[in-house]
C-alpha positions, 0 to 999 in steps of 0.5 A: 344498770338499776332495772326500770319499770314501766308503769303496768309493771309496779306489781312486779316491781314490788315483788322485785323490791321485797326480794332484795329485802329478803336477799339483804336480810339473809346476809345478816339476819339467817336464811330467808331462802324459801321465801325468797324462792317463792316470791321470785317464782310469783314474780316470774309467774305475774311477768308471764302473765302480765307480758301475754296480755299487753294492751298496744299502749302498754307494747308502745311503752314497751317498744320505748323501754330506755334498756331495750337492744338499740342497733349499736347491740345489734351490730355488736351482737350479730355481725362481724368485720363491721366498717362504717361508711359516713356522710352523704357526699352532698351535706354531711354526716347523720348519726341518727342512721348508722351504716356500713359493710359487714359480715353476717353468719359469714355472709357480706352484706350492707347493714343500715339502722337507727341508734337512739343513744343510750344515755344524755351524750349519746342521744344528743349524738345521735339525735334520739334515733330521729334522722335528717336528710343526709341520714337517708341520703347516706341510707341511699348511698349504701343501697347504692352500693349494695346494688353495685356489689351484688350485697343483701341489705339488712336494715333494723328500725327503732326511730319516732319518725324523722327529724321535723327540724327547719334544717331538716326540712330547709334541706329537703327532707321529704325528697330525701325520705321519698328517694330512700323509699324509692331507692329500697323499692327498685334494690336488687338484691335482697332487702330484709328490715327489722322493727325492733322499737318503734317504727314511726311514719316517714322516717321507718319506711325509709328504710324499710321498702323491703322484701320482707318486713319483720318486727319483734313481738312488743314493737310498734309501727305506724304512720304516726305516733299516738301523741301526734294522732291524738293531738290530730284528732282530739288536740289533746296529747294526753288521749294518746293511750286512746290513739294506740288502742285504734291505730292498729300498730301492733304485730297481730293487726299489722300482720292482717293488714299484709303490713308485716310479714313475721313476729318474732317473739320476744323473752318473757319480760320484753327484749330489755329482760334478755339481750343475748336471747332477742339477739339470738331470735333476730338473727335466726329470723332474719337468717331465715328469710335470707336463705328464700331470698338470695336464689331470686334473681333482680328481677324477681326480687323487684317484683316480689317487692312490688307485690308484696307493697301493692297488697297491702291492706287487701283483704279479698 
């Protein structure tokens, strides 16, 4: 797959280019080898430092990158003897949200998150990521099950939001988002969510009531996206980069409002640069917080989740 740039990175990109230039000519025209060796060491020094240095716009592009490790990567990479469970058992079945049981370093466990799609068929499949009423009613029905049989529930985010069709809200799709949230919030079992795009309003906290609330380093969270603020609060779109800078949707800042418990690093570059690496990243952190949670007890396990939800933005 052609790497795609994004538009801070034309630099890099023109690196890249002139690189492949060289590699082309060697094949034909005598070694370039030195050159090519310096260039890809600048171009490996200018990613460094362009990545260390990211504006919450410029995360935000990075969080929406089309090559990014969607949940389908995730499943794949981090789980076996995974079974999908679909529907809802009222309406139907909501792939934008895909679910089931799985085993997780040899651990049973519900496994729940949005998929995006990755090219035109299977985003129209999965409706961009953007999930229905019956995606959290089927989200409710698997935390159900989890309660029943004692299993941890991990959830991974990446959604714009939920879908803010008249289906979807003729269907009850605010009832649907406040009983999945309500649902996270009363488990008793240990609940572990991930942001690893964007996670935006409604449609991520959905699934993400949990115990431990963790993002990837050039993810976003927030309880709309910068287009939609900046054509709340400015009735022009085109000001979203103004909207992220004050929004406060970053790791650094969500981790001082108590919003996010844990940032976990990404490879230089942004996960869409390494796969296996986030992958590798994701699951030791996710493993990590795990092993804290599972001696609780249901009661503590509420508890802590209430705490950590009622101390959010407190700074005193």
């Amino acid at each position: 797959m052609a790497t795609h740039y994004l538009d801070f990175e034309k630099p890099i990109a023109d690196l890249e280019e002139k690189i492949e230039e060289l590699s082309l000519l060697s094949s034909t025209s005598g070694s370039f080898e030195a050159e090519i060796g310096g260039l890809r060491k600048k171009a490996d020094q200018l990613r460094k430092k362009t990545y260390a240095d990211l504006d919450p716009w410029q995360k935000t592009q990075v969080a929406r990158h089309p090559q990014r490790p969607h949940f389908v990567d995730y499943l794949s990479g981090l789980f076996t003897d995974y079974v999908e469970l679909r529907g809802d058992r009222q309406f139907g079945d909501d792939q934008a949200i895909l679910g089931g049981v799985a085993r997780f370093r040899g651990l049973s466990v519900v496994v729940m998150g949005h998929e995006k799609g990755h090219d035109t068929a299977t985003r129209l499949t999965h409706n961009f990521g953007m999930a229905r009423p019956e995606g959290y009613r089927k989200a409710v029905r698997l935390m159900d099950m989890a309660d029943q049989f004692d299993l941890p529930v991990l959830s991974f985010v990446d959604t714009a939001g939920a879908y803010p069709g008249l289906g979807a809200e003729e269907r009850g799709q605010a009832e649907a988002i406040a009983r999945s949230t309500e649902r996270g919030l009363t488990l008793g079992t240990p609940f572990i969510t991930t942001v690893t795009g964007e996670g935006g309003s409604g449609g991520a906290i959905a699934i993400a009531a949990a115990n431990r609330v963790l993002m990837l380093e050039h993810s976003i969270y927030s309880v709309i996206s910068p287009e939609g603020a900046a054509g709340i609060l400015w009735r022009d779109g085109a000001r979203a980069r103004d909207a992220a800078m004050a929004m406060k949707i970053t790791g650094p800042d969500l981790i001082g409002l108590k919003i996010v418990d844990r940032v976990i690093p990404e490879p230089v570059g942004g996960a869409h640069a390494d796969h296996a690496a986030t992958l590798t990243a994701v699951g030791d952190a996710v493993w990590d917080e795990l092993q804290t949670l599972r001696p609780l007890s249901p009661v503590a396990l509420r508890k802590q989740r209430a705490d950590r939800f009622y101390n959010i933005g407190r700074t005193g």
